[in-house]
N, C-alpha and C positions, 0 to 999 in steps of 0.2 A: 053658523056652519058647524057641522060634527066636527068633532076634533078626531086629529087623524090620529090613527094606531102604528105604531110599528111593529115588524114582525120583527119576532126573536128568531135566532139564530143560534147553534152550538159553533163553541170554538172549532175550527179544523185544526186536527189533531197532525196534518200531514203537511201542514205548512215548513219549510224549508226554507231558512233565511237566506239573504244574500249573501253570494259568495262575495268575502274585500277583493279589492283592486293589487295583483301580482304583476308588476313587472320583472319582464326577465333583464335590463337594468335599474339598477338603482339611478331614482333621479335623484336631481340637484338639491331638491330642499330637505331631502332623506339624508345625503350625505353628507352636508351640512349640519343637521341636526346632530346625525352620528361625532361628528369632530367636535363640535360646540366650540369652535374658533381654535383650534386645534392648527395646527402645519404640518404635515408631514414631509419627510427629504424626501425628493424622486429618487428613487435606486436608479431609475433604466435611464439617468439622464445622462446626456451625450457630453462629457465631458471637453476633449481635446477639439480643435478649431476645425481637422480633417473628418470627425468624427458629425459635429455639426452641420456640413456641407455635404456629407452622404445622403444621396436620396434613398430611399427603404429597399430599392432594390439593390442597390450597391452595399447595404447593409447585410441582406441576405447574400450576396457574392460574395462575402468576406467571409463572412459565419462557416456557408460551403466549403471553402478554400482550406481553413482551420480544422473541420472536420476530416477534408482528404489528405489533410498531413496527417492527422493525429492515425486515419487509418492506416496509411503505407508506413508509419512508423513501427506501426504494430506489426502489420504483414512481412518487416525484413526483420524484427525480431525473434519473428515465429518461424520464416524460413529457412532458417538454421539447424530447425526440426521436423520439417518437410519430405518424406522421400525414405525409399529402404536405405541408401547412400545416406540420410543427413546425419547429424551429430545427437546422439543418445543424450536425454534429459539425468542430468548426473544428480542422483540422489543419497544424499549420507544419512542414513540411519546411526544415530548417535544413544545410547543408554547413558541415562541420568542415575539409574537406580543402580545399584547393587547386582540385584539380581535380577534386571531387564538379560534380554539375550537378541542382539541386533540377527540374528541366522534364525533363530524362531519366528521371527518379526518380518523379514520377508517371503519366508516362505508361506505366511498366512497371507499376508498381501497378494502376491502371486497368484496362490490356489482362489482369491476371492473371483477373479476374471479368466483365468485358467485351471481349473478345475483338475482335470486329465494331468497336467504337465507339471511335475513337479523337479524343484531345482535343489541342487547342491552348492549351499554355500559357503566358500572357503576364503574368499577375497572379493574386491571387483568384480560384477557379475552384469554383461550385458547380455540382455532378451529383447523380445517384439513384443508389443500386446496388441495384436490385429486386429482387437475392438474397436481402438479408438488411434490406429493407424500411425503408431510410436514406439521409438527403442528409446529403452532408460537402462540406466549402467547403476544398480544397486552398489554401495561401497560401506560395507560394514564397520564401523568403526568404535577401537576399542575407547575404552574408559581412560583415557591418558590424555595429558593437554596437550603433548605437541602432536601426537595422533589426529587428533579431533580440530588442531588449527588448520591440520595441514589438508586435511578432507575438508573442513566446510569451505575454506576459502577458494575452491574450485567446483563447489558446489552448486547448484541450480537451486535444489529445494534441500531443508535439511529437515530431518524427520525426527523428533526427540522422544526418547519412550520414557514414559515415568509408572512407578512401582507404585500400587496401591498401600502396601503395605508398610515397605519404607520409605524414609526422608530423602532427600537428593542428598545431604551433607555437606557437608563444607568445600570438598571436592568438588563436589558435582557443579556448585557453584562458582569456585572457582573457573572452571572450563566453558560454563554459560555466558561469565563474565567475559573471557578471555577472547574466546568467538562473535563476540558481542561487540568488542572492540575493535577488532579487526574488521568488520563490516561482513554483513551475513545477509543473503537472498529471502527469498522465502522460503516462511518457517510454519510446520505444523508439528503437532499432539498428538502423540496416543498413549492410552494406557496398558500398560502388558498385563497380563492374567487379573483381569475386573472379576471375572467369575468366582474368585476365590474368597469375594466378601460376601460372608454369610452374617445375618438374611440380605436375599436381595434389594431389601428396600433401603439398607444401606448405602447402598451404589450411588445412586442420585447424590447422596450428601459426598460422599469421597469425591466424585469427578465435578463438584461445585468447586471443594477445597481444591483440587489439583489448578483446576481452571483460573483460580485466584492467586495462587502461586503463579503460575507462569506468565499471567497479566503482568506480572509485576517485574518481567522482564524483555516482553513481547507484548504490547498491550491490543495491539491489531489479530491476537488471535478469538475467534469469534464461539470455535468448538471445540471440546478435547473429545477423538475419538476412543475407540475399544480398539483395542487386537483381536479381542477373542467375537466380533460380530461380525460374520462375513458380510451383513450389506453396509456397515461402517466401512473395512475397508474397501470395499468396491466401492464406494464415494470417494474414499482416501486417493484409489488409484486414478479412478474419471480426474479428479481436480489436479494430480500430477498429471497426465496428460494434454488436459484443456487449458490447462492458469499459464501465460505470458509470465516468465521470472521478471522480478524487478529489477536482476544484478545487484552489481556492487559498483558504484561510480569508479574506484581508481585501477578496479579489475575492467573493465571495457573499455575505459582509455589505452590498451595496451593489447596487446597477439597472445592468449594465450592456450594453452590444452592439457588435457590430462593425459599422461606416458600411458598407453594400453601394453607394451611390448619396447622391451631393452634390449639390444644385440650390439654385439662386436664388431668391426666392418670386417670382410672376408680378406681383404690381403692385410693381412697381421702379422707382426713378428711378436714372436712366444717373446723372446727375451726382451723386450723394449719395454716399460713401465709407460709410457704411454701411446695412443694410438685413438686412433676413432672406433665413434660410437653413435649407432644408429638408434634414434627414439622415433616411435609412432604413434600417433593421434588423430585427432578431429579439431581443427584451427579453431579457435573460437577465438570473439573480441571484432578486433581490428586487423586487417592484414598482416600478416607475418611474411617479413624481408630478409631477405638472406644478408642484406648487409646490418645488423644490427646485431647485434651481442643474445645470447639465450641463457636465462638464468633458470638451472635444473635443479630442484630444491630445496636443499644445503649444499651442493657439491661446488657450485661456485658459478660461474659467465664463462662462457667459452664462445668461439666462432664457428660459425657455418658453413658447411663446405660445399652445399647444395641442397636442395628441395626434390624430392622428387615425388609423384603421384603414388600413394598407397593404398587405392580403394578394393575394395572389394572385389576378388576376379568376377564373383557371382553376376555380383549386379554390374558390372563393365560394359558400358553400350559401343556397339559395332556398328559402322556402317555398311551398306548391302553390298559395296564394290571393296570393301577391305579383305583381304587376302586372309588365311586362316597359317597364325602365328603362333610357337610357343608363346604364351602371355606370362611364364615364367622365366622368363630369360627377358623381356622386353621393361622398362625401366625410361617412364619420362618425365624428363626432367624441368620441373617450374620452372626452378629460377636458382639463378647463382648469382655468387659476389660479384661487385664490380670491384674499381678501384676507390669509391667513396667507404667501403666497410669499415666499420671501427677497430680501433686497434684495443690491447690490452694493456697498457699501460694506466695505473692508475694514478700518477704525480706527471705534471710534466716534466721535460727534460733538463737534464742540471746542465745548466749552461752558464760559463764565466760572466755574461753580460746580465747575467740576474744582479750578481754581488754588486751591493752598491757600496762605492769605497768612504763612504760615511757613515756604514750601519759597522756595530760592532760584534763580533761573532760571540754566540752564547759563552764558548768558552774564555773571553776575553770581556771579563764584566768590567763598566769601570769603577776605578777607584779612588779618583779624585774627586767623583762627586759625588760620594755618600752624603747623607743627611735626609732631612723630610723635602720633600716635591711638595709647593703650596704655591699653586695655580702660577708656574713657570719659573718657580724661585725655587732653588734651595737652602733650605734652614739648617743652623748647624753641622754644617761641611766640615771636614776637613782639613778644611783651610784657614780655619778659624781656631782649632784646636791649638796651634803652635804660638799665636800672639797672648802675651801676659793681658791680664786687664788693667784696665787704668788706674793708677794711684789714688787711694782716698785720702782726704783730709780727716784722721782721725784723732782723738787725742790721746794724749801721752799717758804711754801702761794698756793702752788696748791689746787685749789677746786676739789671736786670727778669731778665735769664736765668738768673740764680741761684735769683731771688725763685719761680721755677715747681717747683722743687724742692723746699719748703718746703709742707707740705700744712698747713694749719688754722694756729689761731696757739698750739700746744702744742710751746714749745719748752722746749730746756733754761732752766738755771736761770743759765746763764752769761751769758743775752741778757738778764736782766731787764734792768728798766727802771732799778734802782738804779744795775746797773754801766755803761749806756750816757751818764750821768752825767760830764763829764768834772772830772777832781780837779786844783786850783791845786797846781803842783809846787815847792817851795822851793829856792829859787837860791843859799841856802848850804849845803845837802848838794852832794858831789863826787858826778856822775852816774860818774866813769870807774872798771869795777871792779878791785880791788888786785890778783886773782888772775893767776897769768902765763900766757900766753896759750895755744891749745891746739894741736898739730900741727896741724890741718884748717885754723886762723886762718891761718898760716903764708902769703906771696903765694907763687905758681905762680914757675918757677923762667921766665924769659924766654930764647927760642931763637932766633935769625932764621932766619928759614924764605926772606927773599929775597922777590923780586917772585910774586906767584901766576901760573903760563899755564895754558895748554888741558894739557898733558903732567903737569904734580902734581896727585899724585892727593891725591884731598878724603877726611875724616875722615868727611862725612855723603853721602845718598843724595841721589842728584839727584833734583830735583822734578821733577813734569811741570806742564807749564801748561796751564791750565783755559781752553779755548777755546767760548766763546757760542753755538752755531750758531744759527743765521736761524728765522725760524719755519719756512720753505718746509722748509728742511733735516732739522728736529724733526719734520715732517708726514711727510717722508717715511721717515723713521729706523722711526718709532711704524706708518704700515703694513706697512713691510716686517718689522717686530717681530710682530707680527700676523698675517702670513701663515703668517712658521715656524711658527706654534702650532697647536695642534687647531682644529677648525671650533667653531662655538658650539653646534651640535648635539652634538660630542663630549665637548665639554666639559660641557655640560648633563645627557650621561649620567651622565660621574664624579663633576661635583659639582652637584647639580641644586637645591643651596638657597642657591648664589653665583651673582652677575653681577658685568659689570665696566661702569665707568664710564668714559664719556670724558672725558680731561682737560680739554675746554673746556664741559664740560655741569656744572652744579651740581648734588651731588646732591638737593639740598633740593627741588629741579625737579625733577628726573629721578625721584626716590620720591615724588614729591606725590600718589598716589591707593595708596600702600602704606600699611599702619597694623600695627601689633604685637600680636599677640594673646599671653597668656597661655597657651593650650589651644585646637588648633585641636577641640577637641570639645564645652570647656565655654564658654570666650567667646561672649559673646554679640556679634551683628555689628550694629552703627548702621547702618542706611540712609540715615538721611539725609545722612548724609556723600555718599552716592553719588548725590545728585541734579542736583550741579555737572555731573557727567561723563556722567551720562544722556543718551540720544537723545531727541531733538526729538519724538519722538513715542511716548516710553513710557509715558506717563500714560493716551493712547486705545486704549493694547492691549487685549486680550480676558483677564480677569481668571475662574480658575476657582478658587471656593472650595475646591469638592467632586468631583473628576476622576473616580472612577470613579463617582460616582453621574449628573453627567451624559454620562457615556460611556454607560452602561445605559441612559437616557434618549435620547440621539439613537439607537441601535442598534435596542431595540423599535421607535423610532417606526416604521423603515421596512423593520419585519414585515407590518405592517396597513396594507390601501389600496393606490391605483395600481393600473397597467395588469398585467395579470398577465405572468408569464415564458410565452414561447414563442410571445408574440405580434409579427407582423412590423407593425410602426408607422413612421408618420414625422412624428419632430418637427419642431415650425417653432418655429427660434430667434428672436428679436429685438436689434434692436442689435449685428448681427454687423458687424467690417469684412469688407470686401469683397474685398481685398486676399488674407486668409486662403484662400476656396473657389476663389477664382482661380486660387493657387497652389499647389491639393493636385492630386496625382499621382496618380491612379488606381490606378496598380500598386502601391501602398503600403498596406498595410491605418493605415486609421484605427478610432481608438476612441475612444467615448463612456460617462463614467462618471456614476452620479447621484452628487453631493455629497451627505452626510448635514448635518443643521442644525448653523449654526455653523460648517463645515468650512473656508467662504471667510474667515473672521476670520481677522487677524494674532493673534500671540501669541508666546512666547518658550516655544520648543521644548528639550526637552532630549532626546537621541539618544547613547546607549550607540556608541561608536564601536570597532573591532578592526583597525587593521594589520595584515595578512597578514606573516608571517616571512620572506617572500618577497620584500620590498619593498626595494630596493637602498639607499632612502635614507629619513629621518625626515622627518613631516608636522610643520613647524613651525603652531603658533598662529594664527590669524586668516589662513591660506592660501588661495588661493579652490577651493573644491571645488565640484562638479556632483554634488548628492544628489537621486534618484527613493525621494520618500516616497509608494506607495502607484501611482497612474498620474499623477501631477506631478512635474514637477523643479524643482531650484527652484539657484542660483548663490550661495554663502553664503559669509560666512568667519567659522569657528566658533571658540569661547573652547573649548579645550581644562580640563578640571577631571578630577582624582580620583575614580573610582567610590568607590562605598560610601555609605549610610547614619551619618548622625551626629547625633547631640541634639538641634545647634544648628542641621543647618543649614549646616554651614561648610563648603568644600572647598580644597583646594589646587589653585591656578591650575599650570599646566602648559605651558611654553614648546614643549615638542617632543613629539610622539608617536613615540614607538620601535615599531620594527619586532617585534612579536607583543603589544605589549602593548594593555592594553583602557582606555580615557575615556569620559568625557562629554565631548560637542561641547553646546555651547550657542547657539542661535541665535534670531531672527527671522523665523518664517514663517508661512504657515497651518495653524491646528489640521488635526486626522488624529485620528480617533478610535479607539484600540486599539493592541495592538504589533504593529507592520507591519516588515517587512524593507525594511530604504534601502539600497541598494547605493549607494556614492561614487565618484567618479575624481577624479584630481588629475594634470592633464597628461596625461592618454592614459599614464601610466606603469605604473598597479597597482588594482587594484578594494579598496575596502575595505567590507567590510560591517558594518553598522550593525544597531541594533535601535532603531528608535521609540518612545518613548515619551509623549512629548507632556505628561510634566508640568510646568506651569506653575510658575515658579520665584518 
């Protein structure tokens, strides 16, 4: 047979390989592969025993459910800003720099959405911005700390300007701090005159550093805006209109508003120094009750004498069958006091059946049982003073300075009593003994050495003579001794479980309210030791058995009731002086907070304290400091103790607070319900921040 040929062939060029095999899941041996015996945790596993028992659609009913809370929590947030009637988004414009200018600042804001309409600003300034269907109350504020407390902490958003040119300083900082501590809303950035760094490519690096700065006190700020770029602030504005505030937790626990209008009440007498006073607002918070106490900025808590409607005649709605009324003359009234209203009294009442006829009154300390307190003993009393000490068995020729040397009457056996016995010596034995005598008996051989002068020299060292000095002299030896040495704060750092005494103070005085404990964890501590030294009025304090149960208790109450939020009202106080609405400043924003019950009672406060590392010098003990607990300040000088929990009860008192470390301050003030942020000063030198507690000790 022929042999067969094959025919040739060129490769095709258009050949197209197969496409791999894509699923759109991954399989079983892919994912495995991928782990290579690997485990991973399930996130989405259903932990809790109700949670496992849910079928997928009851899973999605819940998810739902969550979601329409989260939304109507928002919607009654927001509707407080709702309406030509609602409450204006209050915003503070606050300058960092030098020479920021908060009245420049919004007037560019403004014109960025209002163009046409230009404002003057002098103070407080509420507008419409009918873009975005909102009234906001501009509050300019100056460069001063209690300015800028008193503005942001009634604040919605708070608007900070920083200088391209200059530093914030020390100042500035301080006030950031201070705002900081007191709890602040939301916070935004801008720069005032950017335009002014030449060249512009500079700009970018400035507002990098600005932006890094202020991270570093605000870290959720995302942009630092311009003033000087109208569609920067037209963003600035949109996002004050549209952004839900966060608040302030211990500011919405409470009724409170910003004073738009101070007035006198109409039947006044000229001569009386006090009288009522009408303030007007927009309720914000929690319902505002007429029976609860109003505390008006520094002026102090005063009572309610009623509530009445202060809206807007403008926007006043009518109904079709209502009769046409002066609406100047008409006046209706919320709400008024009942008989549950708090009273003013800030101690309770002194009443005979307080004294308890076993306690001793300050001025009647006692005196028979001075000595050390060591765990329910006392040591060298008094009473001990007057009995001689016991006879020793010493021997014969002891001087009293010998006799201290001699502890108990455990001596040898040479002192007995046998041999101090003295024995009749016989005068016919020869005392002289026959032995010859020994080299050492021998007399010293005699030399004449001659008259003694100033020029021979002596075998022994010359003395020095011991001279008396004056008291005046010792006074002043013992300060200047004193001076060369560490301060009492440095000393108190190195050895902080020693003091020194002065030489003319006894210390038997001087530690008469010290006592000894065995265990500062397990001794237990006598009080009534401490009622000598007690204040005159600790017995009428406000005594809380149970803290958080009735913290939970004033809190609910003023959930329920009162004038609702976002209603514009004006109270009428009673028993205001006069003196106060006389001397309030218009340009100033004021504020009105509702007291919750109980809050005007005195009580003995304890306050977690922290010195900043920052701080040049140490907070001595009982120092006067300026603490704002909540919207009150209050002038105190605090007992420094030991944080921490312990059994009994006990703390270690504390002379000096060092710079970064953390205390309890102990004081005297009005309760505060919950833990609130206290920002402190001491001298205009350094802010220290605090945490409230308010438990009663």
């Amino acid at each position: 047979m022929a042999p067969q040929t094959e025919s040739h062939h060129h490769r095709s060029t258009t050949k197209i390989p197969q496409k791999p095999f894509k699923s759109r899941h991954a399989t079983k041996s892919y994912i495995k592969e991928l782990t290579k015996g690997k485990v991973e945790r399930d996130r989405g596993s259903r932990k809790t025993p109700h949670q496992q028992v849910m079928s997928k659609i009851d899973r999605r009913n819940q998810a739902k459910q969550i979601r329409q809370i989260k939304h109507q929590e928002n919607v009654k947030s927001t509707s407080v800003f709702t309406g030509h009637d609602g409450a204006p988004r209050v915003i503070a414009v606050l300058p960092l720099g030098e020479d920021c200018d908060a009245a420049a600042a919004i007037q560019k804001l403004h014109r960025s959405v209002m163009p046409d309409n230009d404002l003057f600003v002098d103070g407080p300034l509420r507008t419409r911005v009918e873009r975005f269907g909102q009234s906001v109350l501009y509050v300019p504020v100056k460069r001063d700390l209690v300015a800028a407390m008193n503005a942001c902490r009634v604040a919605d958003f708070v608007l900070c300007l920083l200088s391209p040119v200059q530093e914030v300083g020390e100042h500035g900082e301080h006030i950031i701090r201070a705002i900081e501590s007191q709890g602040v809303s939301n916070v935004l950035t801008m720069i005032q005159n950017l335009d002014s760094i030449q060249p512009p490519k500079r700009q970018p690096q400035v507002v990098a550093s600005l932006k890094s700065y202020i991270n570093h006190f605000f870290p959720n700020q995302d942009k630092v805006h311009s003033v000087d770029s109208v569609r920067e602030c037209a963003n600035v504005i949109r996002s004050l209109c549209t952004t839900t505030p966060k608040g302030v937790v211990w500011r919405e626990d409470r009724s409170w508003m910003l004073v738009e209008d101070v007035q006198l009440s109409e039947s006044q007498d000229e001569s009386s120094t006090h009288g009522g006073v009408i303030l007007t607002g927009v309720v914000r918070g929690k319902g505002l009750k007429a029976d609860r106490l109003l505390q008006v900025g520094d002026w102090g808590h005063f009572q309610m004498e009623k509530i009445t409607d202060a809206s807007l005649p403008a926007l006043r709605k009518r109904k079709a069958d209502e009769m046409t009324v002066d609406e100047e003359n008409k006046t209706t009234v919320l709400e008024t006091p009942n008989e549950d209203q708090d009273d003013l009294d800030e101690l309770a009442p002194y009443d005979e059946a307080m004294i308890d006829p076993d306690d001793v009154p300050a001025s009647e300390a006692p005196s028979e049982r001075k000595g050390v307190l060591l765990d329910d003993h006392h040591y060298f009393s008094d009473e001990d003073q007057g009995v001689p000490p016991p006879p020793k068995k010493l021997p014969k020729g002891t001087s009293n300075y010998q006799s201290a040397w001699f502890l108990g009457d455990d001596m040898s056996d040479v002192y007995s009593s046998d041999s101090d016995q003295d024995e009749p010596i016989d005068s016919n034995i020869d005392v002289s003994m026959a032995a010859p005598p020994l080299p050492q008996d021998e007399p010293l051989p005699t030399t004449d050495t001659g008259e003694p002068t100033e020029t021979t020299p002596s075998d022994y060292p010359q003395s020095e003579a011991f001279l008396n000095p004056s008291p005046t002299d010792e006074t002043q030896e013992l300060s200047a001794y004193r001076s060369s040495r560490k301060t009492s704060a440095e000393e108190d750092l190195e050895f902080p479980d020693e003091i020194e005494l002065h030489p003319n103070v006894l210390a038997r005085e001087r530690l008469s309210r010290y006592r000894g404990l065995r265990s500062l964890k397990t001794s237990t501590w006598d009080t009534t030791e401490d009622k000598a030294h007690q204040p005159e009025d600790y017995d009428r304090l406000l005594r809380i058995p149970d803290y958080k149960s009735a913290r939970k208790t004033a809190v609910r109450e003023a959930l329920v009731g009162g004038v609702p939020a976002a209603k514009r009202v004006s109270i009428h106080l009673r028993n205001v002086p006069l003196s106060l609405p006389k001397s309030h400043n218009p340009l100033e924003p004021l504020s009105a907070f509702s007291l919750l019950r109980h809050e005007h009672k005195r009580t003995v406060t304890n306050t977690t304290i922290t010195l900043p590392s920052s701080a040049s010098e140490p907070l001595a003990s009982k120092s006067k400091l300026l603490v704002q607990i909540g919207s009150r300040r209050f002038l105190i000088n605090p007992l420094f103790s030991q944080s921490g929990s312990t059994p009994n009860d006990v703390h270690k008192y504390l002379r000096f607070l060092h710079p970064g470390q953390t205390a309890v301050a102990s004081f005297i003030a009005p309760v505060t319900w919950g833990s609130i942020p206290a920002p402190s000063n001491h001298s205009q030198r350094f802010p220290s921040s605090a945490t409230n507690t308010n438990a009663p000790s």
